[in-house]
N, C-alpha and C positions, 0 to 999 in steps of 0.2 A: 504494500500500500504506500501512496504517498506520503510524506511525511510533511507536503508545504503543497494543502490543496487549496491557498488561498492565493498562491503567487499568480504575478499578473493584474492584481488590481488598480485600479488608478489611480497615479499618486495622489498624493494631498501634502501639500507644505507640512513639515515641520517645525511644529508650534515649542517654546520652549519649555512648556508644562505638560505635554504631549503623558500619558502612564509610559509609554518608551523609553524617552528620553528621561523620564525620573529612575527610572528601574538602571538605565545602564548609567546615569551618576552617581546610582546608588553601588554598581561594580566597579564604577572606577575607583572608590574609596576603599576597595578591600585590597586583599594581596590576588596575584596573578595567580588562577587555578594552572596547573600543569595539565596539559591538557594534549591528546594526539590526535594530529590529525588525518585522517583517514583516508590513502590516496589522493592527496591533494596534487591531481597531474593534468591541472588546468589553468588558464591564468586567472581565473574567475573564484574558483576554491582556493588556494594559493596565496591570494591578493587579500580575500577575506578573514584567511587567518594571520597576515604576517601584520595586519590592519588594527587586527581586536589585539592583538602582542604590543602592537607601540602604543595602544589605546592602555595597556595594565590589564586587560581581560582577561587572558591567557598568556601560557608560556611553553610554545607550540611544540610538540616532537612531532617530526613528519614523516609520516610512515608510509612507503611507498618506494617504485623502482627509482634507483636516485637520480640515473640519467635523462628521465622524468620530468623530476622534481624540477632541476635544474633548468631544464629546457622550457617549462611551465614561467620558471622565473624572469629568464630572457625572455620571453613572448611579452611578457604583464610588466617590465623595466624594473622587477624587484630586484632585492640583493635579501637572499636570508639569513646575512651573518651570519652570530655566532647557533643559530636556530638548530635544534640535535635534527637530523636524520638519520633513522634504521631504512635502509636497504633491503627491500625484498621483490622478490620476483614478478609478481602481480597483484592487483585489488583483492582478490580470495585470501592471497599470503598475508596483506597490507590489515583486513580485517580480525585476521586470526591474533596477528601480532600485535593490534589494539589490543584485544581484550588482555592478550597475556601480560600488558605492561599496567595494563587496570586492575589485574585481577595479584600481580608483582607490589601493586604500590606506587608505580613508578609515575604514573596520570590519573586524574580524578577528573577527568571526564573526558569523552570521545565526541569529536566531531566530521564528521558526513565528509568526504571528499567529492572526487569525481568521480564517484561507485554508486551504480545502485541502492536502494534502501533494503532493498530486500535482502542483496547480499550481505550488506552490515548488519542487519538485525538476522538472522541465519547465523551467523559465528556468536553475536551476542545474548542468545537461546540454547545455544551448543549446550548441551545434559551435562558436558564436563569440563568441556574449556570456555562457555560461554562468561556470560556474568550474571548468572540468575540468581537470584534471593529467593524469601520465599512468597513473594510476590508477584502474581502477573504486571508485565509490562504494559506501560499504554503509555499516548501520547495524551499532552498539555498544551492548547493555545495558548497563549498567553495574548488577549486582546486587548487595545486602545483601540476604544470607538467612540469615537466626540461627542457623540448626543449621550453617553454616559458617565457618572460621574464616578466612575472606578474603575481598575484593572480588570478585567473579566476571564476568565480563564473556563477554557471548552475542552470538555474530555468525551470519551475518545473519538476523533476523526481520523483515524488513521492507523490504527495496528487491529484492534479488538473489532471483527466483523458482526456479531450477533452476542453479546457477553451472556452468561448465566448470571446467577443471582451473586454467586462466589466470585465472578472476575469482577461485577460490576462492584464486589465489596474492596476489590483491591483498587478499580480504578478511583473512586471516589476517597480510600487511603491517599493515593499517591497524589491527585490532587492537591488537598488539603495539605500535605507536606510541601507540595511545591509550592503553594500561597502562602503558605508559613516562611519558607526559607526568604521570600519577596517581599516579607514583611507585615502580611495582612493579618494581623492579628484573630484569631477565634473568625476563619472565615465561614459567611453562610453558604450554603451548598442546599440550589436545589436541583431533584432529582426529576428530570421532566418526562412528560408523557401530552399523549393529546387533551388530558382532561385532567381536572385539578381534585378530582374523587374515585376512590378505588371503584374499578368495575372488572367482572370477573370474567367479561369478554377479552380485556387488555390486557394480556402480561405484565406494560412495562407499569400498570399503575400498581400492580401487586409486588413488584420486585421493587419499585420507588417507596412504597409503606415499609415493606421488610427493613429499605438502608434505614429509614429512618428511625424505628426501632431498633436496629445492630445499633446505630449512631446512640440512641437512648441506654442504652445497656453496655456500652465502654466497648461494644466489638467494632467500631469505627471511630479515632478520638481526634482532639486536635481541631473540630472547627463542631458546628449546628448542623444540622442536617435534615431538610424537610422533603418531604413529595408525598404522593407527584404533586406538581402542578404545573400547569400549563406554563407556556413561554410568556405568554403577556402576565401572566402574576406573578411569576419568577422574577421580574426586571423594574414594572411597573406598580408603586404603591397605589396609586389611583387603581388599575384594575384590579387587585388583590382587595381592596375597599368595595369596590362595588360589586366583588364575590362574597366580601363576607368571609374574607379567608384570616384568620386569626394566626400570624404565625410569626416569628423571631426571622423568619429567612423572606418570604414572599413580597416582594417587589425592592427587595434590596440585596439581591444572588452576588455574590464574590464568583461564585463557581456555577457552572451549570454542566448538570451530567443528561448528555444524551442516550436515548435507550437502544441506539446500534449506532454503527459506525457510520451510514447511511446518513441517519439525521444529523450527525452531529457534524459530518464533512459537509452538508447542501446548509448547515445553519451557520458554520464557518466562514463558507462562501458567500452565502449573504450579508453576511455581516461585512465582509471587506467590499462586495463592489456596490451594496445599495448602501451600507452604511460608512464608505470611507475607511473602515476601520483598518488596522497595522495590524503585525499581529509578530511574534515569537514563538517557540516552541522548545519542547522538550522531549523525550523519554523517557520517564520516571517507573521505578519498581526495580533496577538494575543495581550493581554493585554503585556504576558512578553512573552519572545524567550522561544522555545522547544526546547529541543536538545534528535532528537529521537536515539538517541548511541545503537547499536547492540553488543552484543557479539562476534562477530568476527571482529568486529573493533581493528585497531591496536590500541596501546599504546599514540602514537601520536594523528591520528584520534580523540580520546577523548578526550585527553587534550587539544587540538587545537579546538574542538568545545566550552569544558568550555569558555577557551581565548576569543572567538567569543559571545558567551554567556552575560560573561560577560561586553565586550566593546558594544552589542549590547543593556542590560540593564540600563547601564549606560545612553547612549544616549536619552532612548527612559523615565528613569526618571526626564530626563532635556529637553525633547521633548517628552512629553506623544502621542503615539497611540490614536486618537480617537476613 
């Protein structure tokens, strides 16, 4: 699956209070994650990491065929100094050899090259050299959308195709760790479906009551947790009022969990091209955060995942992932 099913939207200036642009001032102020980059043997992947490096974001090892690497460099007018390169054969080799240096110590987090996502996430699932916890993986937008007045982050659009009630307990974990490490204190998380009252024609309203009770009972911790409820109660106090909907989370969502991958990638993409919105991302439930960064990601979009990256490593080596 893609891991940046938003790229391509129309820009929109960059405002200096942007949630983006606070989130990666908010990286600039910590230390540089170690971080490997993952076949970067293009001058577009390349460029982006040697970028987020003189920004403080990261502290790149570049892992890939080195004659590559190099030539990636010449094309794009970079120089990667004193930057480490491991030398391997190909993108399979280049992937394998990420994890081993995350799973060594040696990087606290992985970033997407000029490789497939499929291929990265296939070594990063590996039963024994991957980097699995005991947490299913999913992916985290991390959203600035102007007409709201917070961070929004959208799970999962992009790994998890139809979750059970168990994946969606870890997506909705990994979430809230990732809003935690960004800063957002006891975030709300609602669990959405088409209608804001269990019915037992719907799955996802049945599996949205369940988080929400795990969330009540400490088997999901760290933020609120309510559903289902519709998209417009989830976001909007006015429609949550004129439901009648009595809740801690409903029209003030930090987080919003989609009920397949399906909704959550066409609710992604609306949000960037009817609503302008930016967007970041992540990997979360893995030993370190992924950051799957496409080439058609903006400028921002990449440095604002480092940022996220980053604050998200940090946390999770002072709160290891089991």
């Amino acid at each position: 699956m893609s891991g940046a099913p938003v790229a391509g939207a129309v820009p929109r200036a960059t405002e200096p209070d942007s949630q983006l642009e606070r989130l990666l001032a908010l990286g600039r102020a910590r230390t540089a994650a170690p971080t490997a980059v993952v076949h970067p043997c293009d001058p577009v992947s390349l460029s982006g990491a040697l970028e987020a490096a003189r920004l403080g974001l990261i502290s790149p090892v570049l892992v890939g065929p080195k004659a590559r690497i190099l030539a990636a460099a010449d094309e794009a007018g970079e120089d990667v100094g004193d930057a480490r390169i491991v030398d391997v054969e190909h993108s399979h080799a280049a992937a394998a050899e990420a994890c081993r240096l995350a799973r060594a110590g040696e990087v606290a987090a992985l970033m997407k090259g000029s490789l497939h996502t499929d291929e990265l996430l296939e070594a990063a699932v590996h039963p024994q050299n991957g980097l699995r916890t005991d947490r299913r993986m999913s992916h985290v937008f991390i959203l600035d959308v102007p007409t709201y007045p917070r961070p929004l982050f959208v799970s999962d659009a992009a790994i998890n195709i139809a979750p059970d009630l168990a994946i969606k307990k870890d997506i909705v974990q990994n979430a809230i760790d990732c809003a935690l490490a960004l800063g957002v204190e006891q975030p709300r998380v609602a669990v959405l479906a088409a209608v804001e009252t269990v019915h037992p024609g719907m799955p996802a309203t049945i599996d949205a009551a369940a988080l929400a009770k795990m969330a009540g009972r400490g088997q999901i911790v760290g933020g609120l947790v309510d559903g289902p409820l519709a998209f417009d109660n989830a976001i909007s106090e006015e429609a949550a009022r004129t439901k009648g909907i009595v809740s801690e989370v409903a029209g003030r969502a930090d987080i919003l969990i989609a009920p397949d991958l399906e909704a959550g990638n066409m609710m992604a993409k609306q949000l960037a091209y009817l609503a302008n919105a930016q967007s970041a991302g992540l990997v979360m439930g893995a030993r370190v955060p992924i950051m799957l960064t496409s080439r058609a990601d903006g400028r921002l979009s990449r440095l604002a995942s480092c940022a996220a990256a980053m604050l998200v490593a940090q946390r999770q080596r002072s709160k290891p992932a089991r």
